[in-house]
N, C-alpha and C positions, 0 to 999 in steps of 0.2 A: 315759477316766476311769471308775471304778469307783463302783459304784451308793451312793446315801447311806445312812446306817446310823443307827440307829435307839438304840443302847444306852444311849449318855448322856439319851436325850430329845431332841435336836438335834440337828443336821444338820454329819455329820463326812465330811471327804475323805481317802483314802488319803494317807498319808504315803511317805515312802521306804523301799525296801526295804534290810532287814535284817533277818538271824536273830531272833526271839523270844527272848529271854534269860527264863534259868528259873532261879531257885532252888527247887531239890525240897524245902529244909527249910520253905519261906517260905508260907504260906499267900496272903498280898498277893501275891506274884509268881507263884504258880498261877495264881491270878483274874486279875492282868494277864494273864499270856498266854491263858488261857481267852478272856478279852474280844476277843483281838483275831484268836480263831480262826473266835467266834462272827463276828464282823464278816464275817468271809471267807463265813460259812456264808449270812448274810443276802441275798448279791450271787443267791442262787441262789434265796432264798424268794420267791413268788407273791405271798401273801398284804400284802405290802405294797407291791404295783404296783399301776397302776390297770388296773380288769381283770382281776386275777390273782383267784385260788380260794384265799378262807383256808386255812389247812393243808394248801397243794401246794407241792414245790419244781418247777422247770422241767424240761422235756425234757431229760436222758434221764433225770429218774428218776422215780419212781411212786412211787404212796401207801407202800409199806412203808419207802420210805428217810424219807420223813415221820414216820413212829411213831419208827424209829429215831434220827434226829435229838432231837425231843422229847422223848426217854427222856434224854439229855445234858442238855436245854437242862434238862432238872426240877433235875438237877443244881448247872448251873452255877445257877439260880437262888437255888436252896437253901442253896450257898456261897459264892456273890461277890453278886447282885444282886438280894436279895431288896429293898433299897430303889429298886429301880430301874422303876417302876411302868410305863415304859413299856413295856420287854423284857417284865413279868409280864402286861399286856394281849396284846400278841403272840402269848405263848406260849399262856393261857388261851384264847383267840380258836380258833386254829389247833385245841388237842387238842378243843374243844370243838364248832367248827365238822362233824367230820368223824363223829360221833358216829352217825350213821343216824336215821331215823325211829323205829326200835325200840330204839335205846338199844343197839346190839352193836355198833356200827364194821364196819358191813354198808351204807354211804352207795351212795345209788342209783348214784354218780357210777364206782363202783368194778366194778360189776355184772360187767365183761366181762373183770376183772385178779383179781380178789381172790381169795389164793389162805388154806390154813390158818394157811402159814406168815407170810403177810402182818397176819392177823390176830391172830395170837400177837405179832407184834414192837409192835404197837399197845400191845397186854395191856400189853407189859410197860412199858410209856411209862409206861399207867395206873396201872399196879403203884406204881411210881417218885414219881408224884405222891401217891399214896396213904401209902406211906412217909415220905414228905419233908413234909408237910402243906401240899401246893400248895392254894393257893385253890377252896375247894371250888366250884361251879357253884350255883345257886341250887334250881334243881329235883332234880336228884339228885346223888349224890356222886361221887366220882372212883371211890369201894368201890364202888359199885353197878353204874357201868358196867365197872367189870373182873369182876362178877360176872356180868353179861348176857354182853358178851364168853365172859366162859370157858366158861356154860354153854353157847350157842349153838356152841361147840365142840367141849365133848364130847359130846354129841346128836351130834356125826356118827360118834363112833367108830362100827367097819366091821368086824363079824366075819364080813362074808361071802365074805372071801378072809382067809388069814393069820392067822387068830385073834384079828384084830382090828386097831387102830391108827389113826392118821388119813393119809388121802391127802392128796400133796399138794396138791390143786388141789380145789375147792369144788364150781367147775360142771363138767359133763361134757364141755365143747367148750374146754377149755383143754387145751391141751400138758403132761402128767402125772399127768391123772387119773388113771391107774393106774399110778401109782408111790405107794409111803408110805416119807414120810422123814422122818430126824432129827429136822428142824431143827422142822417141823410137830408131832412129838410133840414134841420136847424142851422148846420153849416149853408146850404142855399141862402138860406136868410142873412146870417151873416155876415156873408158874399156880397150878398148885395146890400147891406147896410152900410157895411165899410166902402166899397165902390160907389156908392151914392156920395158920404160924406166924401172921397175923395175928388169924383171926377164932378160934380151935381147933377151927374145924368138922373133926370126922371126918370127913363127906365129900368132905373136898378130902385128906384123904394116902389116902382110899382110892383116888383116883383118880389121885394119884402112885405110888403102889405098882401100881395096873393098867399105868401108860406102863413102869413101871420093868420090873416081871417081863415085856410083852410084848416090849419092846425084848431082853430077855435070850435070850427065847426064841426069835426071832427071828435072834437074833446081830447086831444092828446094832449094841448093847453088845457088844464079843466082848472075854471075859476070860480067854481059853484062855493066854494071855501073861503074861510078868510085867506086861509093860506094856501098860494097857489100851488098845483101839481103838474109835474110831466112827465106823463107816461113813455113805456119806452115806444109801443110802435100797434100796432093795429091789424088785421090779417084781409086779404082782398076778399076769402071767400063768403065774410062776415059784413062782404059789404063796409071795414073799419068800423061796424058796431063794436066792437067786443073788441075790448082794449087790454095789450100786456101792459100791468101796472110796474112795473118794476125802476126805479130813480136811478139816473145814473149822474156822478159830480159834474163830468165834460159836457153832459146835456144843458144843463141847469149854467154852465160856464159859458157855453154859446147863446142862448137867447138872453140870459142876462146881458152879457154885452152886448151882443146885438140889437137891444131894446135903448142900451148904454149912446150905442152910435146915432142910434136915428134919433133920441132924443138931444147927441150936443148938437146935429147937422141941421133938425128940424125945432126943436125947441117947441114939439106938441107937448102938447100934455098926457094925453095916452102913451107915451113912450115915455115918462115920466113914471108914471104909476108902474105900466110895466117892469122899468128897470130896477123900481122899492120895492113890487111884492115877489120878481123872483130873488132877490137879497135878502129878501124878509125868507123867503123857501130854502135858500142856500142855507141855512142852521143846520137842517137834517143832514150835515155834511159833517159836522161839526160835533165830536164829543168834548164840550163844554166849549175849549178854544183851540183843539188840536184836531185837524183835519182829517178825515176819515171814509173809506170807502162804503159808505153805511148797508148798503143793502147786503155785498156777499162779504162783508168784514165782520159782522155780527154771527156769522155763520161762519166762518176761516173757509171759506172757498172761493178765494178772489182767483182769477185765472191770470192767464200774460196781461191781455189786452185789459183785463179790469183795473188791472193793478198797477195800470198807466192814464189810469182816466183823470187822477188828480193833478197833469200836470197842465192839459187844457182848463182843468178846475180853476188852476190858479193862476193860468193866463187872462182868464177871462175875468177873472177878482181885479186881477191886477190895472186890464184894462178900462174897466167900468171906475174904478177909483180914481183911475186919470182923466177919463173923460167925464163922469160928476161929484165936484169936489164936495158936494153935500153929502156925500155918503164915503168921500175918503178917510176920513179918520173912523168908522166904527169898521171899515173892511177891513183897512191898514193895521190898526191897532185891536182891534178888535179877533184880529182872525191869521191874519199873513205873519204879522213877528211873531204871534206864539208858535204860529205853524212852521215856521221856519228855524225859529229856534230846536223845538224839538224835530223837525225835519233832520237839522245839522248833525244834533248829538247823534241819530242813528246811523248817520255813516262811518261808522266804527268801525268794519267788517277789513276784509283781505284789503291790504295795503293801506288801508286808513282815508279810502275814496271811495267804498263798493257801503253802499247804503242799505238801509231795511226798509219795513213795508211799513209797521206798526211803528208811526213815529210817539205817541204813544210810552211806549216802551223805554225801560232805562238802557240806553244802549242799539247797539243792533242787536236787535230779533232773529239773527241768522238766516232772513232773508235776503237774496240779491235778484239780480236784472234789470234788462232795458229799464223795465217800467218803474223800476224803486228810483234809477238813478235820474229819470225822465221827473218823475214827481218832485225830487231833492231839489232839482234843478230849479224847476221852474216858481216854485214858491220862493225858494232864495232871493232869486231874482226880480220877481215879482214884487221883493221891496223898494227897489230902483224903480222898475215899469210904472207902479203904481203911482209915482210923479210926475211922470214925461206923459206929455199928451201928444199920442200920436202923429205925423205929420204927416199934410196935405200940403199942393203945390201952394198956398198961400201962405206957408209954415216956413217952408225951405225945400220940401220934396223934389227932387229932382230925377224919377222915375216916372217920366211922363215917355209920352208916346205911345202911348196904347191904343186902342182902338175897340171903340162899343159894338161893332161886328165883327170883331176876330172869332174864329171859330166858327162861324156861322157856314161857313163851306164844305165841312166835315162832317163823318159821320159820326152819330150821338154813341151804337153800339160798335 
């Protein structure tokens, strides 16, 4: 028997399995299957056992699959269950809970995991509520702690290897401290694209424009091609000569968007180009119009964490076709209903809400977890996303209050 769920407010048991049925035109039948992907997602959350840690999912995954998750659920909230007071305590509880002592999502409990990148996927959770006008917290705002957050990250950039960048890893006894990758800057960047378009601090696109020119420089952006590439990360002791070439979807989801942001905020033209040729790169994601982990799926060795990277994939699809409608209909149609369709059918598995990997596939593949039910989700939903354009205090945002030096009185490790 599969754990009770919480969505309706009352106490629901798994039903029989079958497919998810989807209509991509249907707004009501997004949200049904969103609802009952969510259901699947809950069998795994902490925070509503007894004993469990608000804002933890269970072994095997760690706090960044948490931010990640959360970043969906702001979603689904925002477009199926904003009256659904229970799911909205849940979710407030969890992003609220994990917040730290000093307001960065630097919580003691993390001390011995938490890496840049980890902390970037949080940001973006925050970001998301900040946009979406989740329930603001009573002491500070959802703005303020993605500003702690942010700055508490860029305080670490590192110009004393490579000219600069963020490492992956925080503490110095973690596996990768000298390496600097993507994913750890590319959230930076997208940090502060989104915080540009929203607050019009100049300091935040000057600090997009530092990720962007060092990434260039570096060549972890390598634009030598027609078709653009991003590496995953680079080693200190190589100097960031010597590049891991390996493609990851969520990579290629943030600076796409993030390229997305500064181009509706700034209306340049290099942020333009940018935001066509990683769209034009996001294919390699893509077997034919079904979404796909291409690098360890080719190879059947996706791990936890890989196998959840399609759901930032298609956050970031989702938000770039809101924010440039000259490219919404070839992402939308092009890419997110197929994806989503065959997304749906694979949720087929235990109770008729536990989803596969290979969407692909006729059916479930007899794959499950976080990361299947994280990917189901967000493409779903991401049919919805992909129309609403995020909003800023000139929109209706009412997450103001933040402050462009929060965080700045703490320390970075």
């Amino acid at each position: 028997m599969r754990l009770a769920l919480y969505l309706s407010g009352i106490l629901v048991l798994a039903g029989s399995a079958s497919s998810l049925l989807l209509d991509v035109y249907s707004n009501a039948s997004i949200c049904a299957a969103a609802k009952e992907i969510v259901q699947g997602q809950m069998d795994y959350y902490e925070g509503i056992k007894y004993g469990g840690t608000v804002g933890m999912f269970g072994f095997p995954y760690y706090w960044w699959h948490a931010g990640e998750v959360f970043g969906g659920w702001v979603d689904y909230w925002a477009f199926c269950a904003k009256d659904n007071e229970t799911f909205s305590q849940i979710l407030f509880d969890a992003m609220y809970a994990q917040r730290g002592e000093f307001n960065n999502y630097m919580p003691e409990n993390q001390t011995v995991t938490e890496g840049n990148d980890d902390q970037g996927v949080w940001g973006l959770a925050l970001m998301q509520a900040v946009e979406r006008n989740f329930t603001n917290p009573e002491d500070h705002s959802w703005l303020f702690f993605t500003q702690a957050l942010f700055n508490t990250m860029n305080n670490r950039w590192n110009t004393s290897t490579c000219g600069g960048g963020l490492k992956w890893q925080i503490f110095t006894y973690l596996n990768g401290y000298y390496y600097k990758n993507s994913i750890s800057n590319g959230s930076l960047f997208l940090l502060a694209a989104r915080l540009y378009r929203f607050t019009g601090e100049k300091f935040y696109l000057d600090v997009a424009e530092k990720v962007w020119e060092w990434m260039l420089a570096i060549g972890l952006i390598d634009t030598s091609d027609v078709v653009w590439h991003l590496h995953d990360g680079a080693t200190e002791g190589t100097n960031c000569t010597q590049l891991t070439s390996w493609q990851w979807s969520y990579t290629y989801g943030i600076f796409l968007s993030g390229s997305a942001y500064l181009y509706n905020a700034t209306g340049e033209r290099k942020w333009k180009e940018a935001t066509l040729k990683f769209a034009n790169a996001s294919s390699y994601f893509f077997n034919g119009t079904i979404m796909t982990e291409t690098t360890c799926s080719t190879v059947g060795r996706c791990n936890n964490d890989q196998r959840s990277f399609r759901s930032l994939f298609s956050r970031g699809l989702g938000l770039t076709a809101a924010l440039i409608p000259q490219i919404r209909k070839r992402i939308l149609n092009g890419w997110l209903k197929p994806s989503a369709k065959a997304a749906a059918q694979s949720c087929s598995g235990d109770g008729g809400s536990t989803c596969g990997y290979n969407w692909a596939a006729d059916g479930w593949d007899g794959w499950w977890g976080l990361g299947e039910q994280m990917g189901a989700l967000e493409v779903i939903l991401s049919l919805i996303t992909s129309k609403v354009v995020p909003l800023t205090p000139d929109t209706g945002a009412y997450n103001v209050g933040g402050d462009v030096n929060a965080g700045n009185d703490t320390a970075t490790v």
